[in-house]
TIMIBA-592488 format. One record per residue (C-alpha): residue number from 1; x, y, z; residue in one letter. Coordinates in nm, 3 decimals. Each point is the difference from the previous one (the first is absolute). Layout:
TIMIBA-592488
REC num      px      py      pz residu
REC NUM       X       Y       Z      a
...
This chain:
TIMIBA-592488
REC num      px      py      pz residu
REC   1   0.000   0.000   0.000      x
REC   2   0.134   0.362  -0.044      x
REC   3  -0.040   0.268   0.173      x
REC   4   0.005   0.327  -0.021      x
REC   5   0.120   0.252   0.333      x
REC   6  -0.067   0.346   0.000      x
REC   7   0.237   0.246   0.146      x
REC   8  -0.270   0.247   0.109      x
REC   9  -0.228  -0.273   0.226      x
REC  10   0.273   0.141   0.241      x
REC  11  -0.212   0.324   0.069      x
REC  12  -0.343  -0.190   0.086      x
REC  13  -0.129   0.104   0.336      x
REC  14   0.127  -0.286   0.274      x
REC  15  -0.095  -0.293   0.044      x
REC  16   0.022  -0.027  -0.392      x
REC  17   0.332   0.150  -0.092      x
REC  18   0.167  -0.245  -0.203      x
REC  19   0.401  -0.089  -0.013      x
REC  20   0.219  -0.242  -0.148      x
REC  21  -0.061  -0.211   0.349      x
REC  22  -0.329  -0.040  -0.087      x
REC  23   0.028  -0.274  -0.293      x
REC  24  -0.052  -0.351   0.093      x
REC  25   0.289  -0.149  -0.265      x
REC  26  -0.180  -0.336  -0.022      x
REC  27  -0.299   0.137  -0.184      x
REC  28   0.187   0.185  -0.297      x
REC  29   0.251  -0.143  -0.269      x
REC  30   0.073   0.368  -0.097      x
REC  31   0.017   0.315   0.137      x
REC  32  -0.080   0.325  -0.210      x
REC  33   0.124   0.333   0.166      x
REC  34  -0.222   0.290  -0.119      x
REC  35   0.090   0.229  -0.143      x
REC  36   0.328   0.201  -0.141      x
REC  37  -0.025   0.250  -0.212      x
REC  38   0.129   0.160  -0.357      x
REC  39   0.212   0.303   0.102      x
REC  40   0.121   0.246  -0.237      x
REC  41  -0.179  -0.161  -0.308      x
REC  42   0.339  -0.280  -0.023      x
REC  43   0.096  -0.115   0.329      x
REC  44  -0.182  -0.271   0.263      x
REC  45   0.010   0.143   0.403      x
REC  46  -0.192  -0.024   0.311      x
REC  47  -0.312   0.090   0.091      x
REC  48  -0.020   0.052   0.325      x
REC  49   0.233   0.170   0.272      x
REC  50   0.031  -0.350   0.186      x
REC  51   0.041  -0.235  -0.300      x
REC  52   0.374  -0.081   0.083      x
REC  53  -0.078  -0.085   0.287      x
REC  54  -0.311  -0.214  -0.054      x
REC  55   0.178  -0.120  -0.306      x
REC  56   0.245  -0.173   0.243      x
REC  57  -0.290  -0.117   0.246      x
REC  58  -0.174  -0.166  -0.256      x
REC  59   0.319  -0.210  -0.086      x
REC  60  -0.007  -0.149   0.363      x
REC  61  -0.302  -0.182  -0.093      x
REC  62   0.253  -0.177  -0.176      x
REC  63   0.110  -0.151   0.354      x
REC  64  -0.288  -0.156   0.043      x
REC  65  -0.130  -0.123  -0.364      x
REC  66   0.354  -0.037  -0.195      x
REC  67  -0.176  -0.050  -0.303      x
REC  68  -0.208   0.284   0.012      x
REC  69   0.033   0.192  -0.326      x
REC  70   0.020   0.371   0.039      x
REC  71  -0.100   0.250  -0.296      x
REC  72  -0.020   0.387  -0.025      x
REC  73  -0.315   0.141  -0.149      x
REC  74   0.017   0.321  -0.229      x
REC  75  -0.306   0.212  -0.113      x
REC  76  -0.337  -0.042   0.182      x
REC  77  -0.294   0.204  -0.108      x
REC  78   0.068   0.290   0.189      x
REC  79   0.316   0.055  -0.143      x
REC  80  -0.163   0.014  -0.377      x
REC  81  -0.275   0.240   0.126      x
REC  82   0.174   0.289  -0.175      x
REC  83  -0.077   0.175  -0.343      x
REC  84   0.306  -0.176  -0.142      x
REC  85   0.088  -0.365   0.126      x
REC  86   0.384  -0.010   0.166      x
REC  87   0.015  -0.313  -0.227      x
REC  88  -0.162   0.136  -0.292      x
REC  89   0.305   0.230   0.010      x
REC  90   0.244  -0.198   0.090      x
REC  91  -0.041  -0.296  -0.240      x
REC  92  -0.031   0.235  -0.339      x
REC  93   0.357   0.154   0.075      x
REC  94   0.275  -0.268  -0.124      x
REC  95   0.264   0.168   0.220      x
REC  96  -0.232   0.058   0.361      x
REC  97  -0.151  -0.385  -0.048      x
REC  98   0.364  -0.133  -0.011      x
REC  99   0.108   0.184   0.301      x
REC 100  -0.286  -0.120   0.150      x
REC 101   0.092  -0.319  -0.078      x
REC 102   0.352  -0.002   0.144      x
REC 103  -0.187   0.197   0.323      x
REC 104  -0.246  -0.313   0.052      x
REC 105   0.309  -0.250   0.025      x
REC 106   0.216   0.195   0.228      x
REC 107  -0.255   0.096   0.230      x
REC 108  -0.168  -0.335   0.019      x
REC 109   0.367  -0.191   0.080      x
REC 110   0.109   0.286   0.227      x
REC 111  -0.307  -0.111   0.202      x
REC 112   0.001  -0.340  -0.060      x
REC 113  -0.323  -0.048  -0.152      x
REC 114  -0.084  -0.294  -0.198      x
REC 115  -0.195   0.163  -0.285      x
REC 116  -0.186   0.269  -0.143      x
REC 117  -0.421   0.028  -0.034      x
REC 118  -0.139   0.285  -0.262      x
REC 119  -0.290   0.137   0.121      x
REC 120  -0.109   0.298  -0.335      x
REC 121  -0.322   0.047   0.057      x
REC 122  -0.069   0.001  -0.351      x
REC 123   0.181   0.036  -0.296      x
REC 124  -0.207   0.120  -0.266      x
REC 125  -0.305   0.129   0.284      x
REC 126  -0.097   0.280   0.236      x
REC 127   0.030   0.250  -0.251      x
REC 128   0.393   0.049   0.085      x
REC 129   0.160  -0.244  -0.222      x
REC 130  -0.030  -0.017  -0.365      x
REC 131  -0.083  -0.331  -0.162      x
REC 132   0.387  -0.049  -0.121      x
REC 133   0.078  -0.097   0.356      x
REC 134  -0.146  -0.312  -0.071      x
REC 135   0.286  -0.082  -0.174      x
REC 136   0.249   0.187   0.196      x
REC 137  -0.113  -0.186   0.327      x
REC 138   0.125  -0.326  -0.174      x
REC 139   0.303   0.174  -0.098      x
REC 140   0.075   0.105   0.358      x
REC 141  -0.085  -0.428   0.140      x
REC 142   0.238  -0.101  -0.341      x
REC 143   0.320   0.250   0.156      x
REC 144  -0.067  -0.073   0.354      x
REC 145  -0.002  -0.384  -0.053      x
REC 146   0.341   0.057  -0.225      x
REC 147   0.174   0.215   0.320      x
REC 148  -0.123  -0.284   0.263      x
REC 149   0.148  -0.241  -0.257      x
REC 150   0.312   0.166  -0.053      x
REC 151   0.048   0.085   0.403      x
REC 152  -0.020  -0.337   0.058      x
REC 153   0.248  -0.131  -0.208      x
REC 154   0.227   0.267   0.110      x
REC 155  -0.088   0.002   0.359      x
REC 156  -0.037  -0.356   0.071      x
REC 157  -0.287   0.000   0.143      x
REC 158  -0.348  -0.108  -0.019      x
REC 159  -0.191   0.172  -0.278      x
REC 160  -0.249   0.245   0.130      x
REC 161  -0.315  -0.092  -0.085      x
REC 162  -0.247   0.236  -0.214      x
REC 163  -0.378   0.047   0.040      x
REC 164  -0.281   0.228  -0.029      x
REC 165  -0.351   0.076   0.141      x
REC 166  -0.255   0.031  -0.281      x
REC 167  -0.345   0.178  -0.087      x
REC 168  -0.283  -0.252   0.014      x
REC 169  -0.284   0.133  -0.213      x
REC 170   0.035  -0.124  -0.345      x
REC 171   0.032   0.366  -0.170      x
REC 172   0.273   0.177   0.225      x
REC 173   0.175  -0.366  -0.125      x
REC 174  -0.057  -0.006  -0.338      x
REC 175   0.115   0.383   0.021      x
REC 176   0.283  -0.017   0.198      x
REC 177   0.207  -0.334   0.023      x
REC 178   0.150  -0.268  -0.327      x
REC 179  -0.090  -0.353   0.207      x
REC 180   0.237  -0.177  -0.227      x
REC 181   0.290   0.166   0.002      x
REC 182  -0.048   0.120   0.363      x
REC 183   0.013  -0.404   0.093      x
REC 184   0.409  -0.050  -0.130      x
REC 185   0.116   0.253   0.243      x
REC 186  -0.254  -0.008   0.318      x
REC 187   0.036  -0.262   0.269      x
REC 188  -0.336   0.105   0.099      x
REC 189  -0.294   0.165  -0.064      x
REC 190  -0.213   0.135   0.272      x
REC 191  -0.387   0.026  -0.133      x
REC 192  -0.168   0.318   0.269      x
REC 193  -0.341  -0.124  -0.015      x
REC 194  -0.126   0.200   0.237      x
REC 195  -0.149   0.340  -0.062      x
REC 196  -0.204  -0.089  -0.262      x
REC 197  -0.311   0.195   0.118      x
REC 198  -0.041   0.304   0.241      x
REC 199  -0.149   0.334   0.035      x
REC 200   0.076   0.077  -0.367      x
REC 201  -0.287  -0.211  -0.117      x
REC 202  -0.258   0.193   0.184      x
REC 203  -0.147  -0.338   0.111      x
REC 204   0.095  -0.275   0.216      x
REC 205   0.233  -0.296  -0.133      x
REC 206   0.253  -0.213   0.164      x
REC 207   0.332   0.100  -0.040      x
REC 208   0.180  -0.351  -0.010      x
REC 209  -0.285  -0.216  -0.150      x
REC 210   0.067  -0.350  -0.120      x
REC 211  -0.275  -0.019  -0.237      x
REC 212  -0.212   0.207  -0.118      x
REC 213  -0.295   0.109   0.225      x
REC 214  -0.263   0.065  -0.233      x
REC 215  -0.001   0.444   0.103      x
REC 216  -0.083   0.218  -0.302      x
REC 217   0.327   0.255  -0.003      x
REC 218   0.238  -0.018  -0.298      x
REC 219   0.238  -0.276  -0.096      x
REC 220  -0.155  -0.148   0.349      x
REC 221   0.019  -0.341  -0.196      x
REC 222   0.332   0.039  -0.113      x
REC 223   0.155   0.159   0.362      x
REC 224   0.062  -0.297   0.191      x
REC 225   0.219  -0.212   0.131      x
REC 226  -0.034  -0.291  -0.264      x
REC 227  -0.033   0.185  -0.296      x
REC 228   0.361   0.194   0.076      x
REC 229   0.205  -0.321   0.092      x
REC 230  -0.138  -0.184  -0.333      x
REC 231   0.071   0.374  -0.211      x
REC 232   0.343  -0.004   0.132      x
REC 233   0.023  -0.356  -0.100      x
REC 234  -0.166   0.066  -0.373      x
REC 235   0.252   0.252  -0.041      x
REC 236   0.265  -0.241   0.037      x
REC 237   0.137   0.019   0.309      x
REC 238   0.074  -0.391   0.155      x
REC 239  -0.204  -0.064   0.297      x
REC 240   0.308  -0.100   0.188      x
REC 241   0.124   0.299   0.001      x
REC 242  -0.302   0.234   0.148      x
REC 243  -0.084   0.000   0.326      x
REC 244  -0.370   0.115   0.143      x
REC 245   0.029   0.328   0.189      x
REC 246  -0.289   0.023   0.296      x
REC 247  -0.088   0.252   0.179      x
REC 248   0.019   0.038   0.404      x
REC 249  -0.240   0.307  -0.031      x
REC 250  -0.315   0.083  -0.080      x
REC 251  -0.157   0.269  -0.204      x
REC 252  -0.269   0.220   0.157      x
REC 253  -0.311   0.260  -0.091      x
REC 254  -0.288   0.169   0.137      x
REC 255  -0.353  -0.131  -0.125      x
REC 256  -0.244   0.256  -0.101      x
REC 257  -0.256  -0.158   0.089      x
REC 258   0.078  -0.291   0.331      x
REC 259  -0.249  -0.143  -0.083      x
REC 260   0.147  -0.131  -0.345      x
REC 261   0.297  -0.163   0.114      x
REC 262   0.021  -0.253  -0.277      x
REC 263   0.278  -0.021  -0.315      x
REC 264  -0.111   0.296  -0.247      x
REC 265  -0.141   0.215   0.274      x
REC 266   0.036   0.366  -0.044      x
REC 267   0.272   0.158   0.181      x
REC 268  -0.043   0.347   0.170      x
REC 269   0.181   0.218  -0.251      x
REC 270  -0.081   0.334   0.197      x
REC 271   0.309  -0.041   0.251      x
REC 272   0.236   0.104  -0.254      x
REC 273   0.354  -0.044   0.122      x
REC 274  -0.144  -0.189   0.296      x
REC 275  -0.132  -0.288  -0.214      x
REC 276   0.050  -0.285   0.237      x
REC 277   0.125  -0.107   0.349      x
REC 278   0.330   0.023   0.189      x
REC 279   0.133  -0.242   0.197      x
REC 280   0.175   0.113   0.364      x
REC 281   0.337  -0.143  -0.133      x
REC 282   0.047  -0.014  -0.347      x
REC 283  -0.187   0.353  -0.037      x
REC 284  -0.058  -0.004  -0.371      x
REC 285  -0.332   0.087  -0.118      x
REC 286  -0.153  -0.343  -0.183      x
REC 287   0.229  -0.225   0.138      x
REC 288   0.001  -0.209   0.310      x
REC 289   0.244  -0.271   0.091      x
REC 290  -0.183  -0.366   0.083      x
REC 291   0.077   0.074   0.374      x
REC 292  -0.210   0.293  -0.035      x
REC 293  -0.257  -0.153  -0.162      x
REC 294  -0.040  -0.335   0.240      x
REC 295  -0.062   0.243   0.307      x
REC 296  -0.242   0.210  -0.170      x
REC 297  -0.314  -0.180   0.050      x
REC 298  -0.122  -0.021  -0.348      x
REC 299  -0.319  -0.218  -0.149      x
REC 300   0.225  -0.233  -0.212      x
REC 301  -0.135  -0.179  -0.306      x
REC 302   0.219  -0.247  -0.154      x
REC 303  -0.091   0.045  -0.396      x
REC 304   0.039  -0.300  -0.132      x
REC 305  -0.018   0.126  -0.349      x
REC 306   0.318   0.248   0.056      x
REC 307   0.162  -0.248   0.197      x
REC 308   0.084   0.237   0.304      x
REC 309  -0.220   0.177   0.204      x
REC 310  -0.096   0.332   0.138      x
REC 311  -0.176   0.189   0.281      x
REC 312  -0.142   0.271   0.104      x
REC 313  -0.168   0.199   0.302      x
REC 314  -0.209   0.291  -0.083      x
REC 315   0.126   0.210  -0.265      x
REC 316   0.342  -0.136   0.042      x
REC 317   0.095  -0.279  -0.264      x
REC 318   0.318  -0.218  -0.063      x
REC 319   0.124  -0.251  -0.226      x
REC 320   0.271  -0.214   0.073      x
REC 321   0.172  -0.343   0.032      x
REC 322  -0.033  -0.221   0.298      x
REC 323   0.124  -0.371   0.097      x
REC 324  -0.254  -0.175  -0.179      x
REC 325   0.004   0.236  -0.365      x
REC 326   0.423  -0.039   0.029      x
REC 327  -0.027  -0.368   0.023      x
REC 328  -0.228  -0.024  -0.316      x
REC 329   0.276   0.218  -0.167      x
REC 330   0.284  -0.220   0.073      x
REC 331  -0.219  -0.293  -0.138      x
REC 332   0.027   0.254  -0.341      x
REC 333   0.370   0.026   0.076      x
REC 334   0.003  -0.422  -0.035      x
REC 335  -0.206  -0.060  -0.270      x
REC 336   0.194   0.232  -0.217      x
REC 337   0.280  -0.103   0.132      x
REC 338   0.178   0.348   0.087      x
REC 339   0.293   0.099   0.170      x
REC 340  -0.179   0.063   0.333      x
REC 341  -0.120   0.277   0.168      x
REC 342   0.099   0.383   0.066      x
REC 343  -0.183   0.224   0.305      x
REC 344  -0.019   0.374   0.024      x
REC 345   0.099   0.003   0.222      x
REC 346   0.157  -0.173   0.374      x
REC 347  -0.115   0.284   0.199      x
REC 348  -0.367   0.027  -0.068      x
REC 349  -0.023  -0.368   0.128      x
REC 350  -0.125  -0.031   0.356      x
REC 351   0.376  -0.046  -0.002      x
REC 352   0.044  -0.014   0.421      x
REC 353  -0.350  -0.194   0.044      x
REC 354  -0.145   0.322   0.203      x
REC 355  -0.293   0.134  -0.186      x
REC 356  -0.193  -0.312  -0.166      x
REC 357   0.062  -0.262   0.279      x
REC 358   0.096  -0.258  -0.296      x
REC 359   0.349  -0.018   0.081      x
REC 360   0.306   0.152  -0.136      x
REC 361  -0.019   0.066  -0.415      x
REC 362  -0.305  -0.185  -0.024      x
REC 363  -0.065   0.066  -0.399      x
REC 364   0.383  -0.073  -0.056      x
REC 365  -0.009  -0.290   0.186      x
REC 366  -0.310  -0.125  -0.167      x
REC 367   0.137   0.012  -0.363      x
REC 368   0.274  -0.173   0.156      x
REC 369  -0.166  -0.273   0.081      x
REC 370  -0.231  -0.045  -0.252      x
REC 371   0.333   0.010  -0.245      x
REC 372   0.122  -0.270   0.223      x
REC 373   0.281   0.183   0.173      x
REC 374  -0.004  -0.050   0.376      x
REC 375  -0.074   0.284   0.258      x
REC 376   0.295   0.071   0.279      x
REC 377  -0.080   0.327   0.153      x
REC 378   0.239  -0.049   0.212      x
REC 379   0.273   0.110  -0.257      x
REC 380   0.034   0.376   0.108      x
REC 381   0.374   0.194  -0.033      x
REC 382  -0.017   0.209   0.368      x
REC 383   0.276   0.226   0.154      x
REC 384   0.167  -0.290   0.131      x
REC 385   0.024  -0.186  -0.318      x
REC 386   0.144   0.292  -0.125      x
REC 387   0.314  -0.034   0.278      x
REC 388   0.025  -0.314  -0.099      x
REC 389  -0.250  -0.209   0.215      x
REC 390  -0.354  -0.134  -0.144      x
REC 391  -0.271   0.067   0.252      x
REC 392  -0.325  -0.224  -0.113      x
REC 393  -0.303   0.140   0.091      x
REC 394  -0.271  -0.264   0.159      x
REC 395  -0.241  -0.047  -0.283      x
REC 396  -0.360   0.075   0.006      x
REC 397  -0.248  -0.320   0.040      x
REC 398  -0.154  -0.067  -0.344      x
REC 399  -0.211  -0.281  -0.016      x
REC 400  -0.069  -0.277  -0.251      x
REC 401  -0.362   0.015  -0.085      x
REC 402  -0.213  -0.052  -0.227      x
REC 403  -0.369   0.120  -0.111      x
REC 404  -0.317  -0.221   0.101      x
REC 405  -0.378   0.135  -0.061      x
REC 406  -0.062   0.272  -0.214      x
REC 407   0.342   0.099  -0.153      x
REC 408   0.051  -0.364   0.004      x
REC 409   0.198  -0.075  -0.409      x
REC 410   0.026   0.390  -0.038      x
REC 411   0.281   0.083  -0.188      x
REC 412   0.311   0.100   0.190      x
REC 413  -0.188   0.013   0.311      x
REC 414   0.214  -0.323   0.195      x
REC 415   0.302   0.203  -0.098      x
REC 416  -0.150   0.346   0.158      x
REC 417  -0.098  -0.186   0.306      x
REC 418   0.329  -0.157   0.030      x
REC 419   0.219   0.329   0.002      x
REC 420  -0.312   0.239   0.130      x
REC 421  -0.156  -0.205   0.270      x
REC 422  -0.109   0.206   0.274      x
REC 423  -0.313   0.085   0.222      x
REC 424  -0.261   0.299  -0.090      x
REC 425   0.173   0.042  -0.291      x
REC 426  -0.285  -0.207  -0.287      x
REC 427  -0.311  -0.176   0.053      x
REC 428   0.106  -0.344  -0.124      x
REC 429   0.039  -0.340   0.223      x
REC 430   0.289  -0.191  -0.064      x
REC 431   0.174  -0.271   0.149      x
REC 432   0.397   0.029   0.109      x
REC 433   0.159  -0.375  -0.037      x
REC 434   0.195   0.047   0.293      x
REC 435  -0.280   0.141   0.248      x
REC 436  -0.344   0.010   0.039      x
REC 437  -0.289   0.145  -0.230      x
REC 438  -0.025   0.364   0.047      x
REC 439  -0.330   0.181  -0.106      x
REC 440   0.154   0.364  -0.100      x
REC 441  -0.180   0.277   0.127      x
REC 442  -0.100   0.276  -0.229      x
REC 443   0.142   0.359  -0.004      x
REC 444  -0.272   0.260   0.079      x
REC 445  -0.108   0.142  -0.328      x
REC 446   0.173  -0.204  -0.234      x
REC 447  -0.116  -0.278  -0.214      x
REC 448   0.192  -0.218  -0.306      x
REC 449  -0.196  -0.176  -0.217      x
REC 450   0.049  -0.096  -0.362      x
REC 451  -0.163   0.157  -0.274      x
């Protein structure tokens, strides 16, 4: 599994700050630090004032997981927010893109990275990057493939490995990125298929749906989950070389009406700038990490057309991914017989177990099961590991259980009660092979039932 660590989680409002000694190493394969930056139109640097240092705290997760593969992420949409992309700029100057190149290499050996994730959100879209750079993005993979090559042989050492995070809806792809040619030169490619619906549409959709959910905005059928894996595959790009990115958030709006709470209800467009909620800690409007969502006491439906569910309480309404939806997606990670999986991101994760009551990284640690990895959250770097001696944590109790009754044969339900199990948090009996049968109590105001 990768996944991805952002360096500004650091700023979030205790207890949810987020730090390098927050990652249980037994649940990812790689690590993607997010983000650097394009300085100067030709030259790859930090981002924030810290990075050296978290750049070396990060590598101490090493210590624990020696095969741990760390990467550095570039880009991000924020950084391409502009009237003129950084990498719009940078790629159609011959000169700037080759000292960019040379930039990439030094700074990712001086830190001792492993490889190098390109995050240009999109080449050939959002109005600041003409259609060329379609071409130009694959010229930029093509040289940067060539100097990992070439540093290798000269160095030594391991080649650094190349990969980038991609657009999901089929027309920012078939604007912006050449599958084929991308595939000779990419280790990886990370689909983002998330975001495909928000406050844009002016109606409700789910942002990460698996199939589509029969709503009535445009290109509904065509924005899912599904549709972009098997584009990306049409396109030529091999399978075993995508991975499935899923999202730890969720995206939120306010209803017009709360009474019409369904997929295609109207949104209340009057708020303006002030479209949809907040959450305490991640304090961006329309976006709310899981751990925010769990605790919020939402009517849940899980959709069984879009594959994922959503909730709401009054006006409020969010879609996102839980257990059971993530489990369904890693059966779509099987049967096409990807790469794996990529989250964004580790910190939006009940990632220390204290908001949801599910236990530590409970949507990580569900994909990983359900891909057949095992679960050891014991594996966390601390300050003593750091000196030199590994501290292990006592881990939580997570029982093996499985559904009876009602949700009894429910798809990816044994697996949700097996990393999830825990008291008022679902109405659902179920029996636990090592202990009695426990009849769940329901949370006050909060249902789940399929749809």
């Amino acid at each position: 599994m990768v996944c991805y660590y952002t360096n500004w989680a650091q700023y979030r409002p205790s207890p949810m700050k987020f730090f390098p000694e927050d990652v249980d190493v037994s649940l990812c394969s790689h690590i993607i630090y997010a983000f650097s930056r394009i300085e100067n139109e030709k030259k790859l640097d930090l981002f924030e004032w810290n990075d050296d240092k978290m750049y070396a705290r990060i590598m101490d997760l090493k210590k624990v997981n020696p095969k741990l593969m760390i990467l550095l992420a570039v880009g991000g949409w924020k950084h391409e927010s502009g009237t003129t992309s950084p990498f719009s700029i940078m790629v159609n100057n011959d000169v700037n893109r080759g000292k960019f190149v040379k930039s990439v290499v030094k700074l990712l050996r001086n830190y001792k990275f492993d490889g190098f994730d390109l995050d240009w959100e999109f080449p050939g879209g959002r109005g600041n990057s003409p259609a060329k750079d379609k071409q130009m993005f694959t010229v930029l993979v093509k040289e940067l493939s060539v100097a990992f090559e070439k540093d290798a042989l000269e160095s030594g050492k391991p080649a650094l490995l190349l990969t980038a995070a991609v657009a999901s809806a089929y027309d920012v792809v078939d604007a912006g990125y050449e599958a084929k040619e991308l595939s000779k030169y990419l280790h990886l490619l990370h689909i983002m298929a998330y975001d495909l619906h928000g406050t844009w549409d002016k109606v409700t959709g789910h942002h990460a749906a698996l199939k589509y959910d029969g709503g009535k905005s445009p290109k509904r059928k065509e924005y899912t989950v599904e549709y972009a894996v098997e584009h990306w595959i049409k396109k030529g790009f091999p399978p075993s070389k995508i991975t499935l990115g899923l999202a730890t958030y969720g995206r939120s709006f306010y209803l017009e009406d709360e009474d019409d709470h369904g997929l295609s209800a109207d949104i209340d467009i009057s708020k303006k700038d002030d479209l949809a909620p907040k959450g305490a800690f991640t304090r961006e409007a329309g976006l709310l990490a899981y751990y925010e969502i769990c605790s919020m006491g939402l009517t849940v439906i899980q959709n069984n057309k879009a594959g994922a569910p959503y909730g709401y309480k009054k006006t409020v309404w969010v879609s996102y991914d839980d257990a059971i939806s993530l489990t369904n997606k890693s059966q779509l990670i099987k049967d096409k017989k990807l790469a794996g999986a990529m989250f964004w991101a580790l910190d939006m994760d009940d990632f220390n177990g204290k908001q949801c009551g599910q236990g530590r990284y409970p949507l990580l640690s569900a994909v990983k099961t359900a891909l057949g990895g095992k679960v050891k959250t014991e594996n966390l770097i601390t300050e003593e590991t750091r000196s030199g001696e590994i501290v292990i944590p006592k881990p939580m109790y997570n029982g093996k259980c499985y559904a009876v009754g009602l949700w009894k044969g429910y798809p990816g339900m044994d697996i949700w009660l097996q990393v999830n199990v825990n008291e008022n948090l679902i109405d659902v009996t179920s029996t636990c092979k090592h202990k009695h049968k426990h009849e769940f109590k329901k949370r006050p105001k909060t249902k789940s039932t399929p749809e």
